[in-house]
C-alpha positions as CSV (number, residue, x, y, z in Angstrom):
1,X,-4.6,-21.7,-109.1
2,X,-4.1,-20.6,-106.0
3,X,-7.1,-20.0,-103.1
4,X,-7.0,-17.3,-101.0
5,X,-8.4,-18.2,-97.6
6,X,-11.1,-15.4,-95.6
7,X,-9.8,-15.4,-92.0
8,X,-12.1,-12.3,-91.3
9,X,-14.5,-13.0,-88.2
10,X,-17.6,-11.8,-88.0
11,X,-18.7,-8.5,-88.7
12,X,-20.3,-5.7,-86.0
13,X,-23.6,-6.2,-87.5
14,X,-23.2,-10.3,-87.2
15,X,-22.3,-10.1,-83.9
16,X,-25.1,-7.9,-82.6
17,X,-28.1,-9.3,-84.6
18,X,-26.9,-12.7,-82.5
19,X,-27.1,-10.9,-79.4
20,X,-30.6,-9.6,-80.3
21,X,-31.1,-12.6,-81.4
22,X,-30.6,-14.6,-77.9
23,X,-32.1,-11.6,-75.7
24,X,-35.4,-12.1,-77.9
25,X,-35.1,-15.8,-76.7
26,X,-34.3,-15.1,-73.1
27,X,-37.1,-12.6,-72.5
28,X,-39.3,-15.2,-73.9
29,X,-37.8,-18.3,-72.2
30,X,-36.7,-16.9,-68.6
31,X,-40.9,-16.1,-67.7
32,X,-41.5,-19.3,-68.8
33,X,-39.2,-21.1,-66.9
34,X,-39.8,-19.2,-63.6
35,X,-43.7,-20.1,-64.0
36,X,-43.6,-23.4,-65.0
37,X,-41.3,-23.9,-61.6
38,X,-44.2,-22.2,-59.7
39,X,-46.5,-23.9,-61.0
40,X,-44.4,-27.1,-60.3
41,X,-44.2,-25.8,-56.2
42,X,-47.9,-25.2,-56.1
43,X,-48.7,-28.6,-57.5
44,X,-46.5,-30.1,-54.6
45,X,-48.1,-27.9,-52.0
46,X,-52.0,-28.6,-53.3
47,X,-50.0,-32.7,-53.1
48,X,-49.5,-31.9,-49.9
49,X,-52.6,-30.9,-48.6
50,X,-54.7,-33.9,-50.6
51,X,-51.6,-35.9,-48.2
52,X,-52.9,-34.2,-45.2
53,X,-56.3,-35.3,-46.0
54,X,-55.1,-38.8,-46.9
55,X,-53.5,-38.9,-43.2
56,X,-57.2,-37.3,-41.6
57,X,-59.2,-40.0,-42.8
58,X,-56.6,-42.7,-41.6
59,X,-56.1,-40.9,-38.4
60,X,-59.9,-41.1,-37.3
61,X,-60.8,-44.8,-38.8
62,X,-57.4,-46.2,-36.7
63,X,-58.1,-44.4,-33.4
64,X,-61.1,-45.3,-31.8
65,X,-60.9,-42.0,-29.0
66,X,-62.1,-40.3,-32.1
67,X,-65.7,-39.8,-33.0
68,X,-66.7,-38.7,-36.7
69,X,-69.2,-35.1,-36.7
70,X,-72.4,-35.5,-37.0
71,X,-74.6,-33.0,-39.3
72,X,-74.0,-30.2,-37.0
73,X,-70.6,-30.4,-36.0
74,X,-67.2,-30.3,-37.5
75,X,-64.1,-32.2,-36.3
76,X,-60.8,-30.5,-36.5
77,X,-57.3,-32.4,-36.6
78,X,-54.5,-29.9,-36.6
79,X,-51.5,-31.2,-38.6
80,X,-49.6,-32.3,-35.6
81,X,-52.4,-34.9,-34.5
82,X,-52.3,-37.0,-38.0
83,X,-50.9,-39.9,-38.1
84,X,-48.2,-40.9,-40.4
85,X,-47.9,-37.2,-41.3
86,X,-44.6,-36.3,-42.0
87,X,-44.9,-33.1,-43.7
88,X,-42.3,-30.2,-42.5
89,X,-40.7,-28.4,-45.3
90,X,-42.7,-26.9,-48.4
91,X,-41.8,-26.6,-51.6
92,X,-41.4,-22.9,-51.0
93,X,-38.7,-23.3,-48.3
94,X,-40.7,-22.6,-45.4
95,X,-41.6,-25.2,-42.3
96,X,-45.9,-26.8,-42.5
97,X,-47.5,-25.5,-39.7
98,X,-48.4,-28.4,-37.3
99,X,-50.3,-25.8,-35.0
100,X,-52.4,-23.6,-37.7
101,X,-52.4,-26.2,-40.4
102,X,-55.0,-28.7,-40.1
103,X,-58.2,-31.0,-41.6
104,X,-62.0,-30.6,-40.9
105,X,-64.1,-33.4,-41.5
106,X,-67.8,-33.0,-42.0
107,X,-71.6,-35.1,-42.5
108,X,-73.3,-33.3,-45.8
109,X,-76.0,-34.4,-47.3
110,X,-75.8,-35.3,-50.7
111,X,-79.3,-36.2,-52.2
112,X,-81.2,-38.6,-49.8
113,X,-77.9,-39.7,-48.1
114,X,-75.2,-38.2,-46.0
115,X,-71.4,-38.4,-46.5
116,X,-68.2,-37.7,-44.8
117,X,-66.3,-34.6,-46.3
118,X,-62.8,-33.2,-45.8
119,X,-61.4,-29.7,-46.1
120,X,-57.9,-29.0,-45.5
121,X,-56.2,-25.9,-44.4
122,X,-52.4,-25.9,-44.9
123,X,-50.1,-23.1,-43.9
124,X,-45.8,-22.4,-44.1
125,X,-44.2,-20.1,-42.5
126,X,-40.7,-19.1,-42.8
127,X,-40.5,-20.4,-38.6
128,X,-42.5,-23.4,-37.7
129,X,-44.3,-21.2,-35.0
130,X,-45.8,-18.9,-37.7
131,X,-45.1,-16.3,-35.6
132,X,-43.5,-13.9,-38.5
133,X,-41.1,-11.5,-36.4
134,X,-38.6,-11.2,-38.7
135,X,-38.4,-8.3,-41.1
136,X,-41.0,-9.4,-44.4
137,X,-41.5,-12.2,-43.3
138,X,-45.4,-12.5,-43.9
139,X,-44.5,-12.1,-47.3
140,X,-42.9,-15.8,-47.6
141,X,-45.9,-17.6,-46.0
142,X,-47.8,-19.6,-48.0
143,X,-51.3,-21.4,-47.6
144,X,-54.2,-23.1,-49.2
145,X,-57.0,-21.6,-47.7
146,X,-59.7,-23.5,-46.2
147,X,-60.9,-25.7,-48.8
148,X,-63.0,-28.7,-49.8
149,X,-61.2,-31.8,-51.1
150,X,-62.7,-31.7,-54.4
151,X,-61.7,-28.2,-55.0
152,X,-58.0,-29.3,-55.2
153,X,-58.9,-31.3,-58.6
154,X,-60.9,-28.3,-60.3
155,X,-59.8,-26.0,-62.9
156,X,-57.8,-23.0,-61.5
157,X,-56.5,-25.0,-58.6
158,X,-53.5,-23.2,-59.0
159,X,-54.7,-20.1,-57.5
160,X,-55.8,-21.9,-54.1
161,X,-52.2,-21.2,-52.9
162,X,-51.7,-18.0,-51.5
163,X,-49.1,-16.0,-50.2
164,X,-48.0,-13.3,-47.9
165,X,-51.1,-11.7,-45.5
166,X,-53.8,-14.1,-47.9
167,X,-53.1,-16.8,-45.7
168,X,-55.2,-16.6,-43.3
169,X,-53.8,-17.9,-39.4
170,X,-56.5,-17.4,-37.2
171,X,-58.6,-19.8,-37.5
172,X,-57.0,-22.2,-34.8
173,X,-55.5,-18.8,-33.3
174,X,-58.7,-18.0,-31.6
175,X,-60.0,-20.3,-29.0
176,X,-63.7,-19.8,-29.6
177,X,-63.3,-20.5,-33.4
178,X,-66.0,-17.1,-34.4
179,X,-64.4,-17.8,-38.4
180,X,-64.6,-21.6,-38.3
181,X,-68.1,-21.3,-37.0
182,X,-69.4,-18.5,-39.5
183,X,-67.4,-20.8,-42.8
184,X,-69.1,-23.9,-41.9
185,X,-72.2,-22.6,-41.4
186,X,-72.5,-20.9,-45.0
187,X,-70.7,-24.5,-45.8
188,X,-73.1,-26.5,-44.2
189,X,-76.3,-24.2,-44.7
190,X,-77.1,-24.5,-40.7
191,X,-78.0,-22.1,-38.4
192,X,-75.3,-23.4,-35.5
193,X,-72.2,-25.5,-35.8
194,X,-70.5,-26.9,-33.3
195,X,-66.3,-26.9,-33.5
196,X,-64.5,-30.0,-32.0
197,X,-60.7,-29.2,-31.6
198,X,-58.8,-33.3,-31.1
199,X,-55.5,-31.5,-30.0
C-alpha cells in the first residue's frame, strides 16, 4: 500500500489567523514591557534620591563647619556639597543637577520630642546646567519634587517623578528662596523659616 505524502503548506486562512494571532500578543505585551521599564527607571531615580539623602546625613555628622537647623530653620545641601555623592547620569539619560538638586534637613516635633528630618529634591536635565536651550528640551527633564523621606516608601511613589515643565527648578534659582520659605512653613506649621544655603 502505498502512502501518498501532503507537501501542501499552510493555507491563506492558517497563515493569517497566526498573524492575528501574534498582533493580539504584541499589542498586549509591547505596553507592558515599556511600563514595566518605566517603572524600573523611576525606581532607580526615587534610589537615587533616598542615596542623596543617605550622603546628607553623612555629610553633616562628618563635617563639623556644619550646624544641624534648629525648629525654625532649614539647612540646604545642594547635590554638589554631599559627600561621597557620585550621582551624574539618570536612569532617563540626562546629567543630576549638582546646582538645583539638593537635600533639606529639618527639627519637627514628633509627640513630646523633636527629630531630624530629610527632604530631597532631585532634578536631570538633558545638560548638567539645566539650562534647557535646546529645542524640547524641558520635555526630557525629570525630577522628584520636593519631598519628605518617608514619602519615597508610600504607596504611589511612582508618581513622585515628574517630567517636562513639573519639575520645578527654582527653588535654588532664586537667591531669596520666596518658595522654599512658603513650603516649609506649611511643612513646618511656623509663621517664619529661616533658609541656610551650605554652598
Amino acid at each position: 500500500m502505498k502512502r501518498i505524502k501532503n507537501n501542501q503548506g499552510f493555507t491563506l486562512i492558517e497563515l493569517l489567523a497566526v498573524i492575528i494571532i501574534l498582533g493580539v500578543i504584541m499589542t498586549i505585551a509591547i505596553p507592558n514591557v515599556i511600563s514595566t521599564l518605566d517603572k524600573n527607571k523611576r525606581d532607580s531615580f526615587l534610589k537615587d534620591a533616598k542615596r542623596a539623602i543617605t550622603s546628607a546625613e553623612y555629610t553633616i555628622r562628618s563635617e563639623t563647619r556644619y550646624e544641624y537647623p534648629d525648629a525654625s530653620s532649614v539647612v540646604i545641601f545642594p547635590l554638589s556639597e554631599l559627600k561621597n555623592m557620585d550621582l551624574d547620569v539618570s536612569p532617563f539619560d540626562t546629567y543630576y543637577s549638582p546646582k538645583y538638586s539638593f537635600v533639606a534637613i529639618t527639627k519637627e516635633k514628633e509627640g513630646e520630642y523633636y527629630e531630624y528630618k530629610y527632604y530631597v529634591h532631585l532634578v536631570s536635565c538633558i545638560d548638567r546646567e539645566c539650562e534647557n536651550e535646546e529645542d524640547n528640551s524641558v520635555s526630557k527633564n525629570r525630577g522628584v519634587n520636593l519631598t519628605k523621606e518617608e514619602d519615597l516608601e508610600a504607596s504611589g511613589r511612582y508618581e513622585l517623578v515628574v517630567k517636562g515643565d513639573d519639575v520645578n527648578l527654582d527653588y535654588l534659582r532664586d537667591s531669596n528662596h520666596a518658595e522654599l520659605i512658603s513650603y516649609f512653613e506649611r511643612a513646618l506649621n511656623v509663621s517664619q523659616v529661616n533658609i541656610i544655603v551650605y554652598d
